[in-house]
N, C-alpha and C positions, 0 to 999 in steps of 0.2 A: 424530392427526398434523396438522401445519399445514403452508400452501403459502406459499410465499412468494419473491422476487428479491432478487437484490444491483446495484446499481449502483453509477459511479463516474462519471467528469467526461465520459467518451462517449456517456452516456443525456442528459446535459447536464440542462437543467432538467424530467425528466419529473415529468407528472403523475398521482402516487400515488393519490391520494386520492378515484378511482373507480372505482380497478381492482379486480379480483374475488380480493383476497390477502390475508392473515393477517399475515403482515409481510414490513417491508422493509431492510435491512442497506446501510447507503451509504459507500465509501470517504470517510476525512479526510482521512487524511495518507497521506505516504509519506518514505522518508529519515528525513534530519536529521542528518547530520555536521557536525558543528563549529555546532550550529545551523541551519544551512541545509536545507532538507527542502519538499517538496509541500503543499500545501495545496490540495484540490481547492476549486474556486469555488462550485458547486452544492450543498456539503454540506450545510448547513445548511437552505438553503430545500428543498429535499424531503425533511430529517429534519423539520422543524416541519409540513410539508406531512402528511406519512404521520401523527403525531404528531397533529393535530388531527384527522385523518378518524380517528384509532382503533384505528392499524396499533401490532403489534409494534413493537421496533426493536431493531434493532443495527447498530455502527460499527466500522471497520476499517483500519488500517494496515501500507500493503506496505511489507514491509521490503527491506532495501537496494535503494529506488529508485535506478538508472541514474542513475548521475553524482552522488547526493547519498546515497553509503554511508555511514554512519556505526557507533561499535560500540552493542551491544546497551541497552548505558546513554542514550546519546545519543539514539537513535532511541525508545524509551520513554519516555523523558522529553519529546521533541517530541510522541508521540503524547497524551501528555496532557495536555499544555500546551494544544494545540490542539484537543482534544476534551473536554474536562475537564466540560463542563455536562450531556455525556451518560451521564456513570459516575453508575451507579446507577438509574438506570430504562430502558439499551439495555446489548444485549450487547457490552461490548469483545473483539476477534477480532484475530490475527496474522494476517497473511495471509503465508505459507512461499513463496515459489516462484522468487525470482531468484536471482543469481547464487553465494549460500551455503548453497544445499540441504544440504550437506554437513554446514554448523557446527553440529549441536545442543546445544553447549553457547551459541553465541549466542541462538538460541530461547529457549533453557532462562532465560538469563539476562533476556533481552526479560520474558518473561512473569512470569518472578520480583520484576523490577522494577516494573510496572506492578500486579501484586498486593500488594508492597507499600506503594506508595505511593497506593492508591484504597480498596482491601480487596475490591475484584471481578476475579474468576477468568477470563482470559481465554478464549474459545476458542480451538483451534490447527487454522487452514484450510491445507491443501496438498493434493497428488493422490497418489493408490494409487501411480503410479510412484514419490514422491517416498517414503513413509512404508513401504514394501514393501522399500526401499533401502537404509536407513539405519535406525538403534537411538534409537527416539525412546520408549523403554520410561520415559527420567530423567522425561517430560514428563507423559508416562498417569498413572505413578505419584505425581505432582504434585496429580492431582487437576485438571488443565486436559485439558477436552471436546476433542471431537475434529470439527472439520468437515470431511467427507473430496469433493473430487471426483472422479468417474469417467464420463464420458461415453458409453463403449460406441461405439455406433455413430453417434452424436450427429444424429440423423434430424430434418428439420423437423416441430416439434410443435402444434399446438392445445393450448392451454390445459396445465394441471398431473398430473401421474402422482403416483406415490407407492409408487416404488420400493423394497424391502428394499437396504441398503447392502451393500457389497461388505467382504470381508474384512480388517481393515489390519492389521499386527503390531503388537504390545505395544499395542492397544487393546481392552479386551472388550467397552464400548460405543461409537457412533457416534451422538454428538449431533445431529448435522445433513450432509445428503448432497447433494452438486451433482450431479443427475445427466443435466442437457440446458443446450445454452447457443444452443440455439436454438428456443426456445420461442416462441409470438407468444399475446400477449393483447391481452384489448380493450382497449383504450383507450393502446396505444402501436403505431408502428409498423413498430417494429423487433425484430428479435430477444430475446432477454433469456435470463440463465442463470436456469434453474429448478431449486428446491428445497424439499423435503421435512422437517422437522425433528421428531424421535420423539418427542413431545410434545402437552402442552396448553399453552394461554395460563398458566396457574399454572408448569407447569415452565419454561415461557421464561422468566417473568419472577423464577422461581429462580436462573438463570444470570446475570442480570442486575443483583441486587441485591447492595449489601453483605456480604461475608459473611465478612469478616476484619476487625481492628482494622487502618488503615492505618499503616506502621512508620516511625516516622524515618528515610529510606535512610543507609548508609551510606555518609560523602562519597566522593566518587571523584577521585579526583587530577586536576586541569586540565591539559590535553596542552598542553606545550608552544607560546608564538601564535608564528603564522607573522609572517617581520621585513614590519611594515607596509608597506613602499618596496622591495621585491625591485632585488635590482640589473639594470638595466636592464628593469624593470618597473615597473607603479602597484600604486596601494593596492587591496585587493581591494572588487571590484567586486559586485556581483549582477544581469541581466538577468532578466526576466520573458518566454518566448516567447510569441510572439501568431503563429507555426505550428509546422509539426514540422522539427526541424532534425535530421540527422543529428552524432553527436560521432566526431570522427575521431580518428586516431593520429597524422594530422601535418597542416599547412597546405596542402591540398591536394584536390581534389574528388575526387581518384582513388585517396586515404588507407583504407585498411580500415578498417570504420567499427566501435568502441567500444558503440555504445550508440544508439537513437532517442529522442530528447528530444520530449518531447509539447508541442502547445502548452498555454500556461499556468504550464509546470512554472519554476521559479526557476534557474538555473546562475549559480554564481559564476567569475570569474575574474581573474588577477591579473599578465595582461599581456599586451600586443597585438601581432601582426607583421602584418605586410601580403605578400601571396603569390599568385600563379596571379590577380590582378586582384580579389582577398574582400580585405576585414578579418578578422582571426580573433582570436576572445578564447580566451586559454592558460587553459586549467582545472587546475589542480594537482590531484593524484590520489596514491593512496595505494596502488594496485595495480600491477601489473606493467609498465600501461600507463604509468605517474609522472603524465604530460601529457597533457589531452585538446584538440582545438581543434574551434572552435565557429566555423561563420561567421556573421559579424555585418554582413554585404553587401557589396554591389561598393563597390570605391574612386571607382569613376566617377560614384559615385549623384546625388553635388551640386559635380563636378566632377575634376578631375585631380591628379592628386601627381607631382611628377617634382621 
């Protein structure tokens, strides 16, 4: 068995490559509707970090990130556009758990696209709630691993365990198990999810190689563009946050909120009102909610509008 953590852009830039692990798995992406999609900042520099000290690796994209959903084609295609120099010597990973636990023909199709178009076999990360739920038998029988989490009683730990996995349906094996997300090792100072993967250094790096021709995908029909000059709006925009904004249902601070936008994360949007004393940029959406609004600060910041 190996030991090993995942991070993503809230470990920020840790430092791998003295810690006491076997490998280390770091989010890239997330999204990518219409193009648009997450890009974690950190990725890079602590996959090359881990990478040179000697660590495993694998890499991972949440899919339908908050506010930049995109469908199952879209979002695999940004994941490999954006992580494309690590297929083939890290493991690529779905990571299952926001708002379409439900679609596994999404999944199904995520990881279909990304095996075709690399020739490495994703893994598929979600929790026992989520795969105990739902018939994700299309996925096992694919031939894509499984990385299951289960917390228990999720206790503060010292260092790594190495738990037997818990049961999941339509899996007979369990490639990799998250089983504490509150673990402390040396050399960081903060928590970390810890895991166990059933394996040696040769089986990881089984998972992680080449092991299909990759296919010519077949094209996919370009949706529809949205009219560049929305009527009584602008051309669509993109903002970068630099903190965490909530996304609302309406221009309003007392709106039921949509979604928590992390900072860092990209939101586009494709027109402005002014309200309750914010600027707000309108996010066009695709769900039930149609519109999301973002505040983009007080009107008063560098003076008055009237």
């Amino acid at each position: 068995m190996l030991n090993g953590i995942d991070v993503s852009s809230w470990q920020g830039d840790i430092q791998v490559q003295n810690m006491d692990l076997d490998f280390v798995i770091v989010k890239t992406t997330g999204g990518g509707g219409g193009g648009f999609g997450y890009i974690n900042p950190f990725a890079d520099r602590v996959y090359q970090r881990a990478k040179k000290a000697g660590k495993l690796l694998g890499f991972y994209h949440y899919a339908h990130e908050a506010g930049l959903q995109g469908t199952a084609i879209e979002e695999a295609d940004y994941f490999v556009k954006h992580s494309k120099s690590y297929f083939g010597e890290a493991i690529p990973i779905l990571d299952w758990e926001s708002d379409n636990k439900h679609d596994v023909a999404w999944a199904k199709a995520f990881l279909d696209r990304v095996y075709q178009t690399t020739g490495v076999r994703p893994l598929f990360y979600t929790y026992t709630g989520v795969v105990n739920s739902y018939d994700f038998s299309s996925i096992a029988k694919a031939n894509y691993g499984l990385w299951i989490a289960n917390y228990g009683t999720n206790a503060v730990t010292q260092g790594f365990k190495q738990p037997q996995p818990p049961k999941s349906n339509g899996f007979p094996v369990t490639a990799m198990y998250q089983y504490n997300s509150q673990t402390y090792l040396s050399g960081y100072g903060g928590t970390l999810d810890a895991n166990v993967f059933y394996g040696d250094a040769k089986a990881w790096k089984a998972y992680a190689a080449v092991n299909g021709k990759p296919e010519k995908p077949t094209p996919t029909p370009e949706p529809p563009k949205p009219n560049p000059t929305p009527t009584g709006g602008i051309k669509m925009k993109e903002i970068t946050l630099n903190s965490n904004v909530n996304l609302r249902t309406a221009a309003k601070t007392s709106a039921p909120v949509i979604a928590l936008l992390k900072k860092g994360q990209k939101v586009k949007f494709d027109d402005i009102v002014l309200a309750g004393g914010y600027m707000w940029g309108v996010q066009p959406r695709t769900d039930k909610f149609k519109k999301g609004y973002v505040s983009l600060g007080k009107i008063d910041s560098y003076g008055s509008i009237k």
